[in-house]
C-alpha positions in Angstrom: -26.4 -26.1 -15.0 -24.3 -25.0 -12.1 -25.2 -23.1 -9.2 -21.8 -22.2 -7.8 -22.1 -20.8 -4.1 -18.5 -18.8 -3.3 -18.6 -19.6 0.3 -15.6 -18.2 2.2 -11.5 -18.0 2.5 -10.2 -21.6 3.7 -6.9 -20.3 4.1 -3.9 -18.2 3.1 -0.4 -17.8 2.4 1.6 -14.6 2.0 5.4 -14.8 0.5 7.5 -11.6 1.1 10.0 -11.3 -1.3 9.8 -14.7 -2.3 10.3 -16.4 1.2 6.6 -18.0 2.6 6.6 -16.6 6.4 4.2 -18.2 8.5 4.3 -15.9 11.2 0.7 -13.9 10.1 -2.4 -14.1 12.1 -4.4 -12.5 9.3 -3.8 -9.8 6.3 -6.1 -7.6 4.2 -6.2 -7.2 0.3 -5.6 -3.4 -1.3 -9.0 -1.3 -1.5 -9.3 -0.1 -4.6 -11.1 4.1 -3.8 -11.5 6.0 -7.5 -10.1 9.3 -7.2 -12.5 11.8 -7.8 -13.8 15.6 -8.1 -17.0 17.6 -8.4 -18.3 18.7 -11.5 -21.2 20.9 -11.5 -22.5 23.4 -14.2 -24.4 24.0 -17.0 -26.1 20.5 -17.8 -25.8 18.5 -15.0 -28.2 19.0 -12.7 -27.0 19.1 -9.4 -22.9 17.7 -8.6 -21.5 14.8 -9.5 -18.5 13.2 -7.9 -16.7 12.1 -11.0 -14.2 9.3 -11.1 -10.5 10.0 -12.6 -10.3 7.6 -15.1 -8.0 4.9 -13.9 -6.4 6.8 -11.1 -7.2 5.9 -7.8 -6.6 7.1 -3.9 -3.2 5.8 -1.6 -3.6 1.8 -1.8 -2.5 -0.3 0.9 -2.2 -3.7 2.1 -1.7 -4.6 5.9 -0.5 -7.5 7.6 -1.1 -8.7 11.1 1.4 -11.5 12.9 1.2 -13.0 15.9 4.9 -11.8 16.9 7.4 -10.0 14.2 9.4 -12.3 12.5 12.5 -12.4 10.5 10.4 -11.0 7.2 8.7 -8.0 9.7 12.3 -6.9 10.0 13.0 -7.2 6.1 10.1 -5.4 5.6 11.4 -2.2 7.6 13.9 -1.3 4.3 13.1 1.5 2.8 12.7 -0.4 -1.1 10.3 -2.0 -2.7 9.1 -5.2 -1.8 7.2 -8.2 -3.3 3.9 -9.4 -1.8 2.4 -12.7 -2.9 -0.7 -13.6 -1.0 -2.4 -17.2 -1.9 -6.1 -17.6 -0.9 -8.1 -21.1 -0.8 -11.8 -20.0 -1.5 -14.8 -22.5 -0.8 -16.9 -23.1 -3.7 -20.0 -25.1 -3.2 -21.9 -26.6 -6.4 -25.6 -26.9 -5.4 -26.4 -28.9 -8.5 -23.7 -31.6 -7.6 -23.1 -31.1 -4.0 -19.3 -30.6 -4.7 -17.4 -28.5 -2.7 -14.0 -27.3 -4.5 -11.2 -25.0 -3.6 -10.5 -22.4 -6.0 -7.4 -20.0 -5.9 -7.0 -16.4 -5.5 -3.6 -15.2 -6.0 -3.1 -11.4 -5.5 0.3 -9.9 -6.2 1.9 -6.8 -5.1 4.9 -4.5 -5.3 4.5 -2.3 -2.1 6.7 0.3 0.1 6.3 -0.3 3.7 4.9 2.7 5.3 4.4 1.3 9.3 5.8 -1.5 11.0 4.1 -1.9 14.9 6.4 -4.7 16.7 3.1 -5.0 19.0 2.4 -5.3 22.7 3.9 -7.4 25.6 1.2 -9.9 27.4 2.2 -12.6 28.8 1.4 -16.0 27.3 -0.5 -14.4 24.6 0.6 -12.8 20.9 2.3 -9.5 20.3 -0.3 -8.3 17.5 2.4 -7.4 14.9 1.8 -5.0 12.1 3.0 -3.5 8.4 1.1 -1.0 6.3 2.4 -1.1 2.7 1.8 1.5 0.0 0.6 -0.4 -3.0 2.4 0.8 -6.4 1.6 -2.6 -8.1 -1.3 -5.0 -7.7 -2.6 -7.5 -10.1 -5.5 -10.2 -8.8 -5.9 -14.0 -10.6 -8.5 -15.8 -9.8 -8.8 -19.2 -10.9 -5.5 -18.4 -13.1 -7.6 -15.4 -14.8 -6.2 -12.4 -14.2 -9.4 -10.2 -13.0 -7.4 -6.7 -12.5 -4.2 -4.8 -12.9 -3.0 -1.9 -11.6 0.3 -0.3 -12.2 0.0 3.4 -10.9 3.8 3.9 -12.1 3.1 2.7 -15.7 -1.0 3.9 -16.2 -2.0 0.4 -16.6 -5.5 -0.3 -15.4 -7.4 -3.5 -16.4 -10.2 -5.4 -15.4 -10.9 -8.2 -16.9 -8.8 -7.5 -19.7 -10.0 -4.0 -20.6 -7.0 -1.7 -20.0 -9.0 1.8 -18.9 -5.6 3.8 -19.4 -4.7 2.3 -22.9 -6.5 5.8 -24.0 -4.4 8.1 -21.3 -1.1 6.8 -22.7 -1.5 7.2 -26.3 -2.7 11.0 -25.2 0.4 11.2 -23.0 2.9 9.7 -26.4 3.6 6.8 -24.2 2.3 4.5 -26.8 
């Protein structure tokens, strides 16, 4: 029997709009915050912060490079842009004593919302930086696809349950 050990990131890659841009120091993946209301009242004793089904708060992605490069500039259009970020993850098997890389591949269509072009030091980098709002984002890992989120579309899945499926038939979008 295995005993797989997900260790940590070995490294990354992020394309923007296609073109692989070395120039990143480091980058975060969307957090996923429900959005939610109180419900109190008759039977429930107390409030409960209640989750909209499949909805969820502003989602964004930032990027940090070591000086802005050709993409930062691309990425200061006011349009939609394509984010593909490749992740190596460290797998160790204790029963084998194998240590494998296993991809994470997390895709997003995002607006740019802030581009920093950084600080002047001498000799040193210019910490670089892009927010973008997430309005697509679906996560594969190990060529599964783990989530999807279309906010535009109500699509919401997780591995392969769509949450919205319900929401659109109510809304006559199928």
């Amino acid at each position: 029997m295995a005993n797989i050990i997900p260790e940590k990131g070995i490294n990354f890659d992020v394309y923007i709009n296609g073109s692989l841009d070395s120039g990143l120091a480091e980058g975060n993946f969307p957090s996923l915050e429900a959005m939610t209301s109180e419900v109190k009242g008759a039977g429930i004793a107390g409030t409960v912060d209640s989750i909209v089904l499949g909805h969820f708060q502003s989602t964004t992605i930032t990027l940090k490079w070591r000086t802005p490069p050709r993409n930062f500039w691309v990425l200061a259009q006011h349009m939609t842009h394509t984010l593909d970020m490749y992740a190596a993850i460290q797998h160790f098997d204790g029963s084998s004593g194998l240590i494998t890389a296993v991809p994470l591949h997390v895709y997003a269509r995002a607006v740019t919302k802030k581009n920093t072009i950084g600080d002047f030091v001498v000799g040193d980098g210019m910490n670089s930086e892009t927010e973008h709002e997430v309005y697509y984002l679906k996560a594969e890992l190990d060529h599964n696809v783990m989530l999807e989120l279309d906010k535009v579309n109500y699509i919401y899945k997780v591995n392969g349950v769509d949450y919205l499926a319900g929401v659109r038939r109510a809304l006559g979008r199928g």
